[in-house]
FIKOLFI-174283 format. One record per atom (N, C-alpha, C): residue number from 1; residue in one letter; atom name; x, z, y. Coordinates in nm, 4 decimals, padded with zeros to 6 digits. Layout:
<pts>
@k NUM, r a, a CA, east X, up Z, north Y $
...
</pts>
This chain:
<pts>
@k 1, r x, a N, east 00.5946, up -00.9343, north -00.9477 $
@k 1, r x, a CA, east 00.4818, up -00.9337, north -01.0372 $
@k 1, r x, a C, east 00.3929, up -01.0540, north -01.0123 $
@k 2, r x, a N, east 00.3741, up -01.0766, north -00.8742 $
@k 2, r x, a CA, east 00.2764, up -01.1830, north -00.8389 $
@k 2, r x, a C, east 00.3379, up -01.3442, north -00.9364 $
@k 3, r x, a N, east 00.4740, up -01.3686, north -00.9284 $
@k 3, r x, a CA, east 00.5218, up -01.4224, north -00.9609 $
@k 3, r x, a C, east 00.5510, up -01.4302, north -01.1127 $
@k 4, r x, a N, east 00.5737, up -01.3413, north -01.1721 $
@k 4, r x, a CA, east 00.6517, up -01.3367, north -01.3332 $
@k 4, r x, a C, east 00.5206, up -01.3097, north -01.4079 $
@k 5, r x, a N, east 00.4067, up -01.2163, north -01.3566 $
@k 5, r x, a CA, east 00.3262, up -01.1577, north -01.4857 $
@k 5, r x, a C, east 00.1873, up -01.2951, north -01.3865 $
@k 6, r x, a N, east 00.1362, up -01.2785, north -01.2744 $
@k 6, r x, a CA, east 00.0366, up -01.3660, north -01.2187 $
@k 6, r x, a C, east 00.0370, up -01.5419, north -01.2292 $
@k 7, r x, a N, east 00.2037, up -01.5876, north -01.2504 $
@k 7, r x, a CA, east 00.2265, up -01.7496, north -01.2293 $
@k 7, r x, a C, east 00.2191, up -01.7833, north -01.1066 $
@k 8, r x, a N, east 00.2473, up -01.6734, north -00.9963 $
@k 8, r x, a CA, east 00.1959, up -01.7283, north -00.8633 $
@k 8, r x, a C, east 00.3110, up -01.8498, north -00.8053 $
@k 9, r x, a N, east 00.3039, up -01.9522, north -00.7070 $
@k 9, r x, a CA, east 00.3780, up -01.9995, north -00.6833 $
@k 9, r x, a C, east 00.4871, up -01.9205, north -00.6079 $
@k 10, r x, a N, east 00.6118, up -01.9606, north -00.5925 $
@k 10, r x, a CA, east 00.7273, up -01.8563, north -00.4827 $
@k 10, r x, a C, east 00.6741, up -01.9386, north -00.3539 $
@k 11, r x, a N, east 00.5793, up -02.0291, north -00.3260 $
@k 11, r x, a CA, east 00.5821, up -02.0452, north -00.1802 $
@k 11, r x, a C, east 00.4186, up -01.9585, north -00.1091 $
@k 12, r x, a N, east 00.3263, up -01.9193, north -00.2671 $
@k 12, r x, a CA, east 00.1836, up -01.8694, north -00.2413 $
@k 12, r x, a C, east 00.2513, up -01.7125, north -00.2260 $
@k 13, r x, a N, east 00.3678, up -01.6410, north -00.3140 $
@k 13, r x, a CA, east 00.3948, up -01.5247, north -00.2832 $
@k 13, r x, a C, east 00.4643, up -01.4701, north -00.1647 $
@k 14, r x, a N, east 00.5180, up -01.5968, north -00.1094 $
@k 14, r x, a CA, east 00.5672, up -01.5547, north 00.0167 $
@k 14, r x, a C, east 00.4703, up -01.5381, north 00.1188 $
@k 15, r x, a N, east 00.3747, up -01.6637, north 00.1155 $
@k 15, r x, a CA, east 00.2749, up -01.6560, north 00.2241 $
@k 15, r x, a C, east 00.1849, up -01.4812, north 00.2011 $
@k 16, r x, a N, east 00.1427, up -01.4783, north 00.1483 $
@k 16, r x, a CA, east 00.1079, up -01.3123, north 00.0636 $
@k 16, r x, a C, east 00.1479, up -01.2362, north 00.1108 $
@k 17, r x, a N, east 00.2654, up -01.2202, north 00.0999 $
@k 17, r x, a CA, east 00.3603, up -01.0954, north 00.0930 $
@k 17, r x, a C, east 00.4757, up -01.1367, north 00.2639 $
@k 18, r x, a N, east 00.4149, up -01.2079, north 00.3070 $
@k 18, r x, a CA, east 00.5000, up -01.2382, north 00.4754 $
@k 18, r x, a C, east 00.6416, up -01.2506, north 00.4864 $
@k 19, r x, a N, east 00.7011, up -01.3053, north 00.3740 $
@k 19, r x, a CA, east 00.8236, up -01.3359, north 00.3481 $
@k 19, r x, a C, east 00.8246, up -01.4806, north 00.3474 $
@k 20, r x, a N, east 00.9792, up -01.5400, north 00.3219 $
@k 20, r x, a CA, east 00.9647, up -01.6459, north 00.3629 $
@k 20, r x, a C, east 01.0388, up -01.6931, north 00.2016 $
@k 21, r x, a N, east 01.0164, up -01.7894, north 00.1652 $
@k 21, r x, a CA, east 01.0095, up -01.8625, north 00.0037 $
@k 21, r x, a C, east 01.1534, up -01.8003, north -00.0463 $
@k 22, r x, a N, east 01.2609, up -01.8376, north 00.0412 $
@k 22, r x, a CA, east 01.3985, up -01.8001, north 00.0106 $
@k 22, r x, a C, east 01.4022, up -01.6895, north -00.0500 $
@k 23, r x, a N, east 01.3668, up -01.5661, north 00.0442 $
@k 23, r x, a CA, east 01.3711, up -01.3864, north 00.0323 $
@k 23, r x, a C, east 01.2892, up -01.3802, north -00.0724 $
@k 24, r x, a N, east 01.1695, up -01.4148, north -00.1193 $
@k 24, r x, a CA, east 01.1377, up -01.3992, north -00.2224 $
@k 24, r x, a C, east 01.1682, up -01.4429, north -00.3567 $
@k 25, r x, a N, east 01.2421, up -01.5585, north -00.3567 $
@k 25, r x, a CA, east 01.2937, up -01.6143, north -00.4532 $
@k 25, r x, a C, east 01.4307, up -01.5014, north -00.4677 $
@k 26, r x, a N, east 01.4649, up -01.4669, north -00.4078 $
@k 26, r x, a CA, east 01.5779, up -01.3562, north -00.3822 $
@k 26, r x, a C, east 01.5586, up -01.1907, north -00.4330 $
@k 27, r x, a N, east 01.3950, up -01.1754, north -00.3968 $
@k 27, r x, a CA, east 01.3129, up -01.0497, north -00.4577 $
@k 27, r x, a C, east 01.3451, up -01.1111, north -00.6327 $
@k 28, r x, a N, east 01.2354, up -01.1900, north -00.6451 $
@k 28, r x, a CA, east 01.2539, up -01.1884, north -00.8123 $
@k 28, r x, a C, east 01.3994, up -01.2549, north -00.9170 $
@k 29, r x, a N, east 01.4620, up -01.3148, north -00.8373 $
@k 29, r x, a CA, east 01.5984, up -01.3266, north -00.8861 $
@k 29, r x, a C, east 01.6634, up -01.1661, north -00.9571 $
@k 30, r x, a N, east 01.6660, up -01.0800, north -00.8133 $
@k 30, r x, a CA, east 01.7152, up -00.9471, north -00.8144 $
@k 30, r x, a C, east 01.6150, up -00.8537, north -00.9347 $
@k 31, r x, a N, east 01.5132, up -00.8718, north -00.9116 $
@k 31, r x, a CA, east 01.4034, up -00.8093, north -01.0379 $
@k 31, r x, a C, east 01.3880, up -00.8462, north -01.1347 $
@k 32, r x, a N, east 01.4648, up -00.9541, north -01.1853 $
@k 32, r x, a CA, east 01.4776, up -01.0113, north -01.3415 $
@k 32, r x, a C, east 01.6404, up -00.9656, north -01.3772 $
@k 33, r x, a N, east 01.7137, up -00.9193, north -01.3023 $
@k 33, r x, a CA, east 01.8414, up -00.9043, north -01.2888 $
@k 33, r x, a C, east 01.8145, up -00.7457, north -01.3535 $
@k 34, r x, a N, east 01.7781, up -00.6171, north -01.2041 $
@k 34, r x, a CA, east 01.7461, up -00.5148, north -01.2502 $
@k 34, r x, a C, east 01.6495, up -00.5167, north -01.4250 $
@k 35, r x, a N, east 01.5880, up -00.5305, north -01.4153 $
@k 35, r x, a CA, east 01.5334, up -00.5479, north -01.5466 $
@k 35, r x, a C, east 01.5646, up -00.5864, north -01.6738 $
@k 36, r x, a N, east 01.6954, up -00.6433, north -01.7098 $
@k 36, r x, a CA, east 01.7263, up -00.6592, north -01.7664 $
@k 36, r x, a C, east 01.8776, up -00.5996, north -01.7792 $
@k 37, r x, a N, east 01.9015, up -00.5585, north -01.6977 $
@k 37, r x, a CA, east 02.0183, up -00.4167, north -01.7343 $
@k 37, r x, a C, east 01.9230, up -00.2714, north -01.7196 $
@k 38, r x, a N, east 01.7919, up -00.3130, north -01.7063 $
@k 38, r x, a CA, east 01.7479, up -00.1326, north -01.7398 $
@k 38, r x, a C, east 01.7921, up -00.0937, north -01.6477 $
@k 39, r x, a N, east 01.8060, up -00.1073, north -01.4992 $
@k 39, r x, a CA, east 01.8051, up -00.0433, north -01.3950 $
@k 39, r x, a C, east 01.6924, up 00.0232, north -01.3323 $
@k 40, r x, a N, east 01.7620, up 00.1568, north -01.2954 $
@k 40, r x, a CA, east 01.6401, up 00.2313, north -01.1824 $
@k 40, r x, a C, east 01.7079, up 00.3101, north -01.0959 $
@k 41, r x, a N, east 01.7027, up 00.2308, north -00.9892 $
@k 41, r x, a CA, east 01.8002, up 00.2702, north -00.8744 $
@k 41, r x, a C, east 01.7202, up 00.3688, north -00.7489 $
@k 42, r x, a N, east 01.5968, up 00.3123, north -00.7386 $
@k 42, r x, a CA, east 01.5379, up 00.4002, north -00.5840 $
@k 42, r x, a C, east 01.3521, up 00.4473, north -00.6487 $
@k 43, r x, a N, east 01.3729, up 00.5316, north -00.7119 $
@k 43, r x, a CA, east 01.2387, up 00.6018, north -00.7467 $
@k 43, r x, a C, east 01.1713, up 00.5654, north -00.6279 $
@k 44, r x, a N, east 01.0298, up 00.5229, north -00.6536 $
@k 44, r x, a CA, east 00.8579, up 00.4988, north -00.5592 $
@k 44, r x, a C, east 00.8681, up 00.6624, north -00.5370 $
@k 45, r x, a N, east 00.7897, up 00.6869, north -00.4419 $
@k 45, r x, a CA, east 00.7296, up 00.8289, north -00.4146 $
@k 45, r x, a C, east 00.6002, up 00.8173, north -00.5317 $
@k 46, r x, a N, east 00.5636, up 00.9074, north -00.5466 $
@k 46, r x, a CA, east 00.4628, up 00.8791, north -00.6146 $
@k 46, r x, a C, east 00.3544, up 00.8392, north -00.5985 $
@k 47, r x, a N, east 00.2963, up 00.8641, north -00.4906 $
@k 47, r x, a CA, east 00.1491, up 00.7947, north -00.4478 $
@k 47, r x, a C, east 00.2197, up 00.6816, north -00.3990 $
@k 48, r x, a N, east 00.3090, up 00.6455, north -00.3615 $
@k 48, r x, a CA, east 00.2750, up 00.4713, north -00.3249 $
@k 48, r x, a C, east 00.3172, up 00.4249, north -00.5142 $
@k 49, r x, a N, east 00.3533, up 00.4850, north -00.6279 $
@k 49, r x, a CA, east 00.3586, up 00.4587, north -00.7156 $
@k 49, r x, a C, east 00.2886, up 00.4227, north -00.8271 $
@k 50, r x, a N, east 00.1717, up 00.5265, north -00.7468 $
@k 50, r x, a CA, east 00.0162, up 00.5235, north -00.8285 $
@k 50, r x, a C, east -00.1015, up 00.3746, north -00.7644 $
@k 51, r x, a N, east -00.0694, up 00.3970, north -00.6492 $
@k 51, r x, a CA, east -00.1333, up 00.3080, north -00.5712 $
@k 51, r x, a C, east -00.0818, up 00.1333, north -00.6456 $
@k 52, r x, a N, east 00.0834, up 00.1096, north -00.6175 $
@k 52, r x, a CA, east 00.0747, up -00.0013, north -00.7307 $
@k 52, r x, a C, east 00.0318, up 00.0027, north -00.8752 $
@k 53, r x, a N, east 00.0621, up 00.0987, north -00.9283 $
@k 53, r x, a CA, east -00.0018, up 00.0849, north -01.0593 $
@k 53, r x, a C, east -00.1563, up 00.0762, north -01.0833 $
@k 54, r x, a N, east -00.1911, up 00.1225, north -01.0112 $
@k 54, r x, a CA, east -00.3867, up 00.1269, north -00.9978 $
@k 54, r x, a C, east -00.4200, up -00.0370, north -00.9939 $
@k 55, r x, a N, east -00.3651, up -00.1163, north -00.8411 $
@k 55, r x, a CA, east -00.3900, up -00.1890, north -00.8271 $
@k 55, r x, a C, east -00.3203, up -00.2953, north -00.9430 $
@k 56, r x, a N, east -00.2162, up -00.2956, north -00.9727 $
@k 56, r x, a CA, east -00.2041, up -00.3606, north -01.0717 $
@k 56, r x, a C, east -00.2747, up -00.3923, north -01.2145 $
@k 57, r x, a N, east -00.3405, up -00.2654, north -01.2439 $
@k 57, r x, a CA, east -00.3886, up -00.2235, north -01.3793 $
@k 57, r x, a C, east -00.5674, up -00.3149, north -01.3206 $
@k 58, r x, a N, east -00.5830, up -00.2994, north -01.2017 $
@k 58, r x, a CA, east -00.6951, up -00.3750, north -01.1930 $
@k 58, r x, a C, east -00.6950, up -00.4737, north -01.2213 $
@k 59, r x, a N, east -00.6013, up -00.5606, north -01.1224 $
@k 59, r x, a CA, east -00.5879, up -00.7132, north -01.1414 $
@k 59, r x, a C, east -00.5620, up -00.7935, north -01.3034 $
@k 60, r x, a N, east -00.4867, up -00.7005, north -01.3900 $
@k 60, r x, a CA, east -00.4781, up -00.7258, north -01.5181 $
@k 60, r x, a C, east -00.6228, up -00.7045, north -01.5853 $
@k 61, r x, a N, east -00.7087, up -00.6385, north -01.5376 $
@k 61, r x, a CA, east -00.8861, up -00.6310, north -01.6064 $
@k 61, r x, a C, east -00.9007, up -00.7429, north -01.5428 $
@k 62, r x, a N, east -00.8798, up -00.8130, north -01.4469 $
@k 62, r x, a CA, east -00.9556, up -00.9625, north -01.4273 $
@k 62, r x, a C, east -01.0130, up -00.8861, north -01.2479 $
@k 63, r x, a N, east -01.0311, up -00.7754, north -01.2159 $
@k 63, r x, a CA, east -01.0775, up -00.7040, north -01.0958 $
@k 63, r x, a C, east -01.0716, up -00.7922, north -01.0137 $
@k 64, r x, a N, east -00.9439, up -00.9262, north -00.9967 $
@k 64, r x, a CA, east -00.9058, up -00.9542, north -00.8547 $
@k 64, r x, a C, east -00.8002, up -00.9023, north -00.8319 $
@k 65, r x, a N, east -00.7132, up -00.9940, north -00.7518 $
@k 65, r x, a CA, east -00.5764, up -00.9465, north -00.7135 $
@k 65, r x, a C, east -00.5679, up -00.9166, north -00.5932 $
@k 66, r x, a N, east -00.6527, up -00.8985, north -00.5069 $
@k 66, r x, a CA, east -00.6446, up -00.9070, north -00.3457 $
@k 66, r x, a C, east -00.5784, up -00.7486, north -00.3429 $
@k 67, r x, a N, east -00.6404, up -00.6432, north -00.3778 $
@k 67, r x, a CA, east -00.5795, up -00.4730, north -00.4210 $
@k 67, r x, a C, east -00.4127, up -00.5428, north -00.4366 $
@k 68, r x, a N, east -00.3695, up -00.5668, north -00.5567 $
@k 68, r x, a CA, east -00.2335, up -00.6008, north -00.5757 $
@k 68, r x, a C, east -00.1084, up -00.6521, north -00.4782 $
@k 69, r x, a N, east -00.1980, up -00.7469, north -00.4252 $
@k 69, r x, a CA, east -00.1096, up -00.7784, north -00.3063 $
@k 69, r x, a C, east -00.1051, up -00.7098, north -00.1713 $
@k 70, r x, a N, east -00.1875, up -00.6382, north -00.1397 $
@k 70, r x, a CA, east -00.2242, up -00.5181, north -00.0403 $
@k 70, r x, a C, east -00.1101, up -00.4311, north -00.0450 $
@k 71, r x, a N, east -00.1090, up -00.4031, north -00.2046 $
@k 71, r x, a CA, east -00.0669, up -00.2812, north -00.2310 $
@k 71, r x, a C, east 00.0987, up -00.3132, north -00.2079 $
@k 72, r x, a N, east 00.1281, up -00.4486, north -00.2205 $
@k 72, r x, a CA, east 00.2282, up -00.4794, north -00.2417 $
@k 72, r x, a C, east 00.3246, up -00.5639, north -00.1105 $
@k 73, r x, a N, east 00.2356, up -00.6083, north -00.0283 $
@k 73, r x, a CA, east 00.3025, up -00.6185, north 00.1224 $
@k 73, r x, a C, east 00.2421, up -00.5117, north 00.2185 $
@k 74, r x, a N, east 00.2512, up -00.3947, north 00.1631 $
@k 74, r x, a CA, east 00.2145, up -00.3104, north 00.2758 $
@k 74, r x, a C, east 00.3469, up -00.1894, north 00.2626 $
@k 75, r x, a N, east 00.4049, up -00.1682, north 00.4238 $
@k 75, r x, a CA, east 00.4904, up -00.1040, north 00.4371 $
@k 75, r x, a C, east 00.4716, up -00.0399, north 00.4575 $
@k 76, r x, a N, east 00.5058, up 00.0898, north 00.3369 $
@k 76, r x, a CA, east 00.4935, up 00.2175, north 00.3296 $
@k 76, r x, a C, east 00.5401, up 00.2899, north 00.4643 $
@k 77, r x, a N, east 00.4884, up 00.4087, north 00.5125 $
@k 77, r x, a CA, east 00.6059, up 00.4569, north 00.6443 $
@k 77, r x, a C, east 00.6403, up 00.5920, north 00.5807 $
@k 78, r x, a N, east 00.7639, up 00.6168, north 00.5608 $
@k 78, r x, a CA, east 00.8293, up 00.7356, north 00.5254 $
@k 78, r x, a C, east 00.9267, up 00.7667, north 00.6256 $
@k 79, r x, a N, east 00.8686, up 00.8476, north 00.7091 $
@k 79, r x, a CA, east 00.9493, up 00.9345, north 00.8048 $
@k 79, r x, a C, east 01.0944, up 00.9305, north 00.7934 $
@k 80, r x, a N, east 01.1751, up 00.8321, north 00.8931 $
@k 80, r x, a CA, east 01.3069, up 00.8491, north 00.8832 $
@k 80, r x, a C, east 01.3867, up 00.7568, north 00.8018 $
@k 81, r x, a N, east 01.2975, up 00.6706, north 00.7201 $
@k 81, r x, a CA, east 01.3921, up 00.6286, north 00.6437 $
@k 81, r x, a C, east 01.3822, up 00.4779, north 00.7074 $
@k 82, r x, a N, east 01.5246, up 00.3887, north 00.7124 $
@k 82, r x, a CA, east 01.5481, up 00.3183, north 00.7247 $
@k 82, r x, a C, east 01.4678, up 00.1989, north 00.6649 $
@k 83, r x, a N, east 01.4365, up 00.0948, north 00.7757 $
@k 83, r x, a CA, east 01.3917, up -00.0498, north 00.6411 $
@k 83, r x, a C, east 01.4309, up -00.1093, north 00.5384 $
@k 84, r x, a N, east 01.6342, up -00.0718, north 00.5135 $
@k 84, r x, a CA, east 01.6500, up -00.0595, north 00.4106 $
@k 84, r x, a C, east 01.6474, up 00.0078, north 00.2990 $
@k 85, r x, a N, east 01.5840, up 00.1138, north 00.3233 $
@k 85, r x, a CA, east 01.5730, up 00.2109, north 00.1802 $
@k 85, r x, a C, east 01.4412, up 00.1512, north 00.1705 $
@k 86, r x, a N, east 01.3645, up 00.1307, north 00.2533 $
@k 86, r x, a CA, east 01.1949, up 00.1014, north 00.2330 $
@k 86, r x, a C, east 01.2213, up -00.0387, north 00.1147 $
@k 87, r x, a N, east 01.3303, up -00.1562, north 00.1309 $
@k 87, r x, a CA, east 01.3153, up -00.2753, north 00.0991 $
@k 87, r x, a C, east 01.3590, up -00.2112, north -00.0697 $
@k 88, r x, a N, east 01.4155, up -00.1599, north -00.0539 $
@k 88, r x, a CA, east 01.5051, up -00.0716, north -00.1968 $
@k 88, r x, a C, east 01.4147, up -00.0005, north -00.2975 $
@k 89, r x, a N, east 01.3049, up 00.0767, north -00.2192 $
@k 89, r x, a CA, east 01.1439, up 00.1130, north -00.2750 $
@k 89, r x, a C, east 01.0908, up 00.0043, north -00.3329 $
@k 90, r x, a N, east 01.0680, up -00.0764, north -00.2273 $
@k 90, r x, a CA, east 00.9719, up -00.1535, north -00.2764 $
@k 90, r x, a C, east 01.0516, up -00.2685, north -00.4089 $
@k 91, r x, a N, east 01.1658, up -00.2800, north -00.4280 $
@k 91, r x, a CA, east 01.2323, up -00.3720, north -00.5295 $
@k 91, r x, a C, east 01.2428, up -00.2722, north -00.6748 $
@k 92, r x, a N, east 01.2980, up -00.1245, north -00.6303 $
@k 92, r x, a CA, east 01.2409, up -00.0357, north -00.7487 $
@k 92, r x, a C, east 01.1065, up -00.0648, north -00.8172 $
@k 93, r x, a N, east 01.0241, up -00.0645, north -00.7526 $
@k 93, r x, a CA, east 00.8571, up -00.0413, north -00.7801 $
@k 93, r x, a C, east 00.8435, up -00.1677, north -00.8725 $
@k 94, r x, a N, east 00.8568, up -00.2949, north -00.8128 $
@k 94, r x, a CA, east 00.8996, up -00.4016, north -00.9030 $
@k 94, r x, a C, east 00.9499, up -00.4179, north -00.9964 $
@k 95, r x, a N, east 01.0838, up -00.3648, north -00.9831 $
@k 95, r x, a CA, east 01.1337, up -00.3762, north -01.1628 $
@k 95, r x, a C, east 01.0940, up -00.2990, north -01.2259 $
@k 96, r x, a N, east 00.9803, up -00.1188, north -01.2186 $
@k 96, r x, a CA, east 00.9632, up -00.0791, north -01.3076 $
@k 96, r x, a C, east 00.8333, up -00.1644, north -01.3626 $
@k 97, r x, a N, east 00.7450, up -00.2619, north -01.2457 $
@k 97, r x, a CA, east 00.6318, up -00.2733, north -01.3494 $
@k 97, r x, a C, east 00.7138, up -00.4123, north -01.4473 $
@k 98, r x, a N, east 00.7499, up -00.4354, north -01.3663 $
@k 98, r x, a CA, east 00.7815, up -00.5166, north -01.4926 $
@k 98, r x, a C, east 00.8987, up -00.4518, north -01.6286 $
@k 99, r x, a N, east 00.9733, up -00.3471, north -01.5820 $
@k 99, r x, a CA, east 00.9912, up -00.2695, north -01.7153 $
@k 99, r x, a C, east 00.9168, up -00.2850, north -01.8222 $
@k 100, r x, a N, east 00.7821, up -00.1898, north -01.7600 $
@k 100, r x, a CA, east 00.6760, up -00.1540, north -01.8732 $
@k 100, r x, a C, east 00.6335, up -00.3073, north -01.8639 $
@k 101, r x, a N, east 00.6213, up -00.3831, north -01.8428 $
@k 101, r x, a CA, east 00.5370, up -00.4838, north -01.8780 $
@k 101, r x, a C, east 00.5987, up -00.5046, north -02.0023 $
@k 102, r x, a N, east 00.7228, up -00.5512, north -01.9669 $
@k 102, r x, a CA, east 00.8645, up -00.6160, north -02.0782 $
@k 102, r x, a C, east 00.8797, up -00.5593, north -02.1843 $
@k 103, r x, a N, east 00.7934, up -00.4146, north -02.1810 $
@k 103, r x, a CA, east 00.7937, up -00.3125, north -02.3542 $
@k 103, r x, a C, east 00.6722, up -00.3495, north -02.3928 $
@k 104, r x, a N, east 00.6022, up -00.3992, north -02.3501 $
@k 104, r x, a CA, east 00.4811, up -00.3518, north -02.4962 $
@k 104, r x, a C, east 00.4138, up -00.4722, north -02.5242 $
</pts>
């Protein structure tokens, strides 16, 4: 999102989001990919679902994006589950906002 709907640079979203330019260029590669076959592979829980959408819906009023990116390099902890299902969450969560972005 920081990237496709914000214009952020891939080297300002990495610094952001504590990734390194590559992996993120690798995040939105994969999220323009999902998104365009209409994929939805790893449902958000719902409160970390609401939590991006809140913060997102702010930053689109002009609020400030600092919420957005919070919301968005912060690792959820769900009991038990591996860092790869967590990385799998968080790439779901991504392609749905940009789903809905991509409809209306």
């Amino acid at each position: 999102m920081l990237r496709e709907v914000f214009a952020f640079p891939y080297e300002e979203v990495a610094k952001q989001l504590h990734r390194s330019e590559v992996a993120v260029r690798q995040l939105v590669h994969r999220a323009r990919e999902g998104v365009r076959a209409g994929e939805v592979r790893y449902p958000a829980p719902p409160p970390v679902h609401a939590n991006v959408v809140r913060a997102f819906s702010s930053a689109c009023q002009g609020r400030g994006i600092t919420q957005l990116i919070n919301a968005l390099s912060e690792k959820p902890s769900f009991e038990g589950e591996t860092d790869e299902a967590l990385a799998r969450r968080f790439l779901y969560m991504e392609r749905k906002m940009l789903t809905t972005i991509s409809r209306e």
